[in-house]
C-alpha positions in Angstrom: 43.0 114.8 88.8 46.2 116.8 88.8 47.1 115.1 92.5 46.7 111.7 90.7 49.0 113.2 88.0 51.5 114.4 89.9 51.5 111.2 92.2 52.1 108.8 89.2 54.7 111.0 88.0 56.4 110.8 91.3 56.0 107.3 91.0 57.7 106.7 87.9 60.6 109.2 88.6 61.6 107.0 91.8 61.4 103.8 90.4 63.6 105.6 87.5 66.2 106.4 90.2 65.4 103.1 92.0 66.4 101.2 88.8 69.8 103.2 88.2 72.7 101.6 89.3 75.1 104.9 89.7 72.1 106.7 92.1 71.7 103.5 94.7 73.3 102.9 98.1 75.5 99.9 98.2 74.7 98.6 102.3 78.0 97.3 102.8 78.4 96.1 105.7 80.2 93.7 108.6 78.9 90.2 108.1 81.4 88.7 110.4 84.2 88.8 113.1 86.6 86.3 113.9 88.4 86.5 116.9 92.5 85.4 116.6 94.7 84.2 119.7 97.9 86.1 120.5 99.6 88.3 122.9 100.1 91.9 122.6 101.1 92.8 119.3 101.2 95.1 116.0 100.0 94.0 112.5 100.0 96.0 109.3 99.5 94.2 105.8 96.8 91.4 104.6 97.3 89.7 101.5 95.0 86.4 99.5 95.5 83.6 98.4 92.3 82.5 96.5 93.6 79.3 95.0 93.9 77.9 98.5 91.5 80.1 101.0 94.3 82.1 102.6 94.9 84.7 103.9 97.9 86.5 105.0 98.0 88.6 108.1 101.6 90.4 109.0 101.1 90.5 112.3 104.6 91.6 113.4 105.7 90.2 116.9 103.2 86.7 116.3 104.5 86.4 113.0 103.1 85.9 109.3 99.8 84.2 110.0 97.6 82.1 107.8 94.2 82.3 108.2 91.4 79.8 106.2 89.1 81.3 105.7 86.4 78.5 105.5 87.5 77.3 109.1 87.8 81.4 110.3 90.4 80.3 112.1 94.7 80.3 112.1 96.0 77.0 110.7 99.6 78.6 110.8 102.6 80.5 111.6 105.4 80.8 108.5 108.8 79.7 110.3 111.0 82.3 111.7 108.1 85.2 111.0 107.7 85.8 114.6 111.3 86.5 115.6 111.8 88.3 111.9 108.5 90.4 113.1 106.4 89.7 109.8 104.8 93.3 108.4 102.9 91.3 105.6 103.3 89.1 102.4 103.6 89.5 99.1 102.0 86.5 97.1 103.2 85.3 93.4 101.2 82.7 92.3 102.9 82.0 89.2 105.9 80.5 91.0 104.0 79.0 94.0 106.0 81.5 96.4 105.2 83.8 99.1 107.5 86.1 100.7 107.2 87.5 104.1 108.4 91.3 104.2 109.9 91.6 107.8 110.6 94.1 110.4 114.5 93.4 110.7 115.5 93.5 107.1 114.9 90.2 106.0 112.6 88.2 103.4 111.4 84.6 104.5 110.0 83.1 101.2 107.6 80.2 101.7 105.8 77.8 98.5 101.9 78.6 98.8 101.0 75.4 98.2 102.2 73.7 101.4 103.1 77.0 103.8 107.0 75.4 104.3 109.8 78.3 104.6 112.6 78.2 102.9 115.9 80.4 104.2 115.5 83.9 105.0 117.7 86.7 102.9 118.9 89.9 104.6 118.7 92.6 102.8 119.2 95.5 105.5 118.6 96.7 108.9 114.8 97.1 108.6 112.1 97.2 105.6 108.7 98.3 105.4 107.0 96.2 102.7 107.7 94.6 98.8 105.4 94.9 95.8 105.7 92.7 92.5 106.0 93.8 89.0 104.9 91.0 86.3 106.2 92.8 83.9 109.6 92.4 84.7 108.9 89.3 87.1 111.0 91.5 89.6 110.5 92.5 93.2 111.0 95.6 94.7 111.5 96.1 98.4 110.9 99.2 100.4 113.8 99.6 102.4 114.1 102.0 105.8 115.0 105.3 104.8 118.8 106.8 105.5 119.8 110.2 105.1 119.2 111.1 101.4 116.2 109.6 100.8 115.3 105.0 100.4 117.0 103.0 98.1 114.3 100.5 97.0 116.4 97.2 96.2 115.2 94.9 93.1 115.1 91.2 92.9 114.7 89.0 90.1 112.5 86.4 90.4 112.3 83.5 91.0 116.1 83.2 91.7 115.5 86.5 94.2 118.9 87.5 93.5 119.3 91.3 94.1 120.2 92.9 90.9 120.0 96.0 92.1 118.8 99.2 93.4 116.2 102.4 93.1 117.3 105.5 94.9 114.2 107.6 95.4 114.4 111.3 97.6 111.1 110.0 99.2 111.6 108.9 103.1 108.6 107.1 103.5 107.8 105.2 100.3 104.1 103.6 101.0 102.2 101.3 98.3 103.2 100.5 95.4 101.1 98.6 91.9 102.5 98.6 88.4 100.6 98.4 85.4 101.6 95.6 83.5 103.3 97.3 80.9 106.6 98.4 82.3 105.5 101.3 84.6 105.5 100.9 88.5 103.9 103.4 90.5 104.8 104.4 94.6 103.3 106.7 96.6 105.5 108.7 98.6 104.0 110.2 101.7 106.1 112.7 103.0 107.1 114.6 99.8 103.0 114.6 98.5 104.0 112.5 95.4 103.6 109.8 92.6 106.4 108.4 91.2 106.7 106.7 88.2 109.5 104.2 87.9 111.1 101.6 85.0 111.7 98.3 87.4 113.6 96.5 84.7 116.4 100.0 83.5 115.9 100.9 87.6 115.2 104.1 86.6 112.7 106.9 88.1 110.4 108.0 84.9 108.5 110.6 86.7 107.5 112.6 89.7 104.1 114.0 90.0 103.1 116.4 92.6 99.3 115.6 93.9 97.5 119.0 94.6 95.2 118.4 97.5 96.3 115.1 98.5 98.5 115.5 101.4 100.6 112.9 102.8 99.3 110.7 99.9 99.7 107.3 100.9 97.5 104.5 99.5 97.4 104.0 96.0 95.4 101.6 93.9 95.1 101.6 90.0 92.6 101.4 87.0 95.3 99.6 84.5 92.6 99.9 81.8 91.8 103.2 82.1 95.1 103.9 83.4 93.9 106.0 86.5 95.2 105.8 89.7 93.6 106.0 92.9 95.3 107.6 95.8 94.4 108.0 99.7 96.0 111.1 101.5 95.7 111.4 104.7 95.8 115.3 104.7 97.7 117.9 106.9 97.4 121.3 109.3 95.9 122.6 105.6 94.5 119.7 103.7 91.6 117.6 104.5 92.1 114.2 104.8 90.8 112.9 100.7 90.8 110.5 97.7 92.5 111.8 94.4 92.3 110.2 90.8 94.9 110.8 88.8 95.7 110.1 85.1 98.7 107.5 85.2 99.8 109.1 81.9 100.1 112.3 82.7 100.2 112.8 86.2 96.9 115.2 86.1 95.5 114.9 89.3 91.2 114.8 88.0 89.3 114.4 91.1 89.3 114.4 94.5 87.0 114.4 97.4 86.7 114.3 101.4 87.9 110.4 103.3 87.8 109.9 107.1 91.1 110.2 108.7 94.1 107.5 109.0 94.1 106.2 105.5 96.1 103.3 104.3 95.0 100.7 102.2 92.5 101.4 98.9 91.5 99.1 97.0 89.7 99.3 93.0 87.5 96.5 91.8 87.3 96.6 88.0 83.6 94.4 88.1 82.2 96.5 90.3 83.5 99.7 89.5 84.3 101.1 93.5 86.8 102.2 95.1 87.2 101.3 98.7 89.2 103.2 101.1 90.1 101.7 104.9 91.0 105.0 107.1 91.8 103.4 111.2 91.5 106.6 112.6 88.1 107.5 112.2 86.9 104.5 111.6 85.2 104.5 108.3 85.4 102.9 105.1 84.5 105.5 102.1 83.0 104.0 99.1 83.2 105.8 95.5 81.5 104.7 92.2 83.9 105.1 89.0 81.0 106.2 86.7 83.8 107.0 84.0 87.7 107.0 84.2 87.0 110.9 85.2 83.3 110.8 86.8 83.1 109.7 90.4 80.4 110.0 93.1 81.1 108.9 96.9 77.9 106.5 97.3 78.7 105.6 101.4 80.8 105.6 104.4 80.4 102.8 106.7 81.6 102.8 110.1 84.0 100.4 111.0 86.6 99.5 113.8 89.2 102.1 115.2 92.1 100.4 113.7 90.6 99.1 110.6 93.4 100.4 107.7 94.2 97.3 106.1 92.0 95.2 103.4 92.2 93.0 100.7 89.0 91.8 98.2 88.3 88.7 96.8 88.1 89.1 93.1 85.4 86.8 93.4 82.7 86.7 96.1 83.7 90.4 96.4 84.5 90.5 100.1 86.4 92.6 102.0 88.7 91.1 104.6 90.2 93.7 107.4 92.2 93.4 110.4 92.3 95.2 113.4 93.0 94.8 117.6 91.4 95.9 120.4 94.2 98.8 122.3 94.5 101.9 124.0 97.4 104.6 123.6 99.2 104.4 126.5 100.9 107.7 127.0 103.6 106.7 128.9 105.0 105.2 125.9 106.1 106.5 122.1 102.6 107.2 120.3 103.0 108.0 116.7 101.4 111.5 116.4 101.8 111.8 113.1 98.7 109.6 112.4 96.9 110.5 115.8 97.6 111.8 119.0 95.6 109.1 120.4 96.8 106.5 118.0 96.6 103.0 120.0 100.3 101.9 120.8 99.2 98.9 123.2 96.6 96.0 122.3 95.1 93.6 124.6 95.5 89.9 124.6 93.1 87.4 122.4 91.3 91.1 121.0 92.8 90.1 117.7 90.0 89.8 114.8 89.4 89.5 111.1 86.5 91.3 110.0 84.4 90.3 106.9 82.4 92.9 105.0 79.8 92.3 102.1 76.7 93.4 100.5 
């Protein structure tokens, strides 16, 4: 009699934790893989389109390509992307432009609605990236670093007249969101911060130190419970980790254990997760936001060597990835700073976009 006892109350307590939402496993997972044409070549950023089933892929030497994604396939190259060496795009809907942020120091914007490029403007040498800030309806531009630090130049949209500039200490400025109230944040990877900065008075606000988050990196950001997510990819005496901290203060309130190689995390406000793409091992760490201080790290699915970049549709709520077949070749320039077998050489037609989903 007590066996039967013990067995139905077994029974109940796993269809208890069966039936709660923060103690189940998500099974993401890789639901397809679309192979790209192209000869040797880099990538870095993906951005999406939802109103017209794009998406953006910076793929450096081949240019700013734009994939459908109900074909799976590359229905173009945005003009003068290729010999510009496109890093990525950022997308602003809400005056039908796209701008290509490219290698040699120049934007190419481009109307969303019918992929036609308009002139490029040089801003520098070289740049890294751009990031948009409603709020202000202003761009800012990551600019390569010179000797004191990066100046981050500001545009005004949609004229994208440069009105000016952000001098930050930072050398390698990384991503970049801002909370629709005036405050944009940028992670800076070398000097292990947050900064806080006004884009309309181009002013730095703040500078927060994140305690166990080395070489933080990717950022992403809770707007409504004003937390921000950051990836670190860790040094000699820091694990590579994920940190929350409070966009207010600059409290840093959790943090736990990633794979290596972090660049791109993403938060889904439906779904409450936090994804975060790290290339060099390969794994995609998933964390429930049970409360704007409460987390727990549900799964880590293996993924591609490479596999860094991502972007979510706010809608189906899949993940789209990039990443190349390659080797490191070590009789050319590796970048050891990520890896010291970091891939620096990538094969012909081993080009794909990767779907994952639930």
């Amino acid at each position: 009699m007590n066996y039967l006892i013990r067995l139905t109350q077994a029974a109940a307590i796993g269809m208890a934790l069966a039936a709660c939402p923060s103690m189940a496993f998500d099974g993401w997972k890789l639901e397809s893989s679309s192979a790209i044409p192209g000869k040797n070549s880099a990538w870095d950023y993906v951005s999406l389109d939802t109103a017209n089933n794009h998406l953006f892929i910076g793929r450096r030497g081949n240019g700013l390509q734009v994939f459908d994604l109900a074909t799976a396939q590359v229905i173009q190259t945005i003009a003068h992307t290729a010999a510009n060496s496109a890093n990525g795009a950022t997308l602003i809907p809400e005056f039908d432009l796209g701008l290509s942020y490219n290698e040699n120091g120049t934007l190419t914007p481009f109307k969303l609605s019918t992929l036609e490029a308009g002139t490029d403007i040089k801003l520098g040498d070289e740049l890294d990236s751009a990031h948009y800030d409603a709020f202000s309806q202003r761009l800012v531009v990551n600019m390569a670093a010179g000797e004191s630090g990066t100046d981050l130049v500001v545009l005004q949209l949609p004229s994208l007249q440069t009105v000016g500039a952000i001098h930050v200490s930072a050398k390698k400025p990384e991503h970049a969101e801002a909370d629709g109230r005036g405050n944009f944040y940028l992670a800076a990877r070398d000097e292990n911060v947050v900064y806080r900065l006004n884009v309309k008075d181009l002013s730095v606000t703040a500078k927060w130190p994140t305690p166990g988050c080395a070489q933080t990196n990717g950022l992403a950001l809770d707007a409504a419970n004003k937390r921000l997510f950051l990836g670190c990819r860790g040094n000699a005496s820091s694990k590579p980790s994920f940190a929350v901290m409070n966009a207010d203060t600059g409290a840093v309130i959790y943090t736990a254990e990633i794979g290596a190689g972090n660049d791109e995390v993403v938060f889904d406000a439906d779904l409450k997760r936090i994804f975060l793409a790290n290339g060099v091992n390969a794994v995609l760490n998933i964390f429930e936001q049970t409360g704007p201080d409460s987390y727990k790290h549900l799964e880590a699915l293996g993924t591609q060597a490479g596999v860094r970049t991502m972007v979510m549709h706010p809608k189906t709520k899949k993940l789209y990835a990039v990443t190349a077949e390659g080797s490191a070749d070590y009789s050319k320039k590796i970048t050891t700073s990520v890896s010291p077998s970091y891939a620096n050489t990538f094969f012909p037609d081993r080009f794909f976009v990767l779907t994952y989903a639930k």
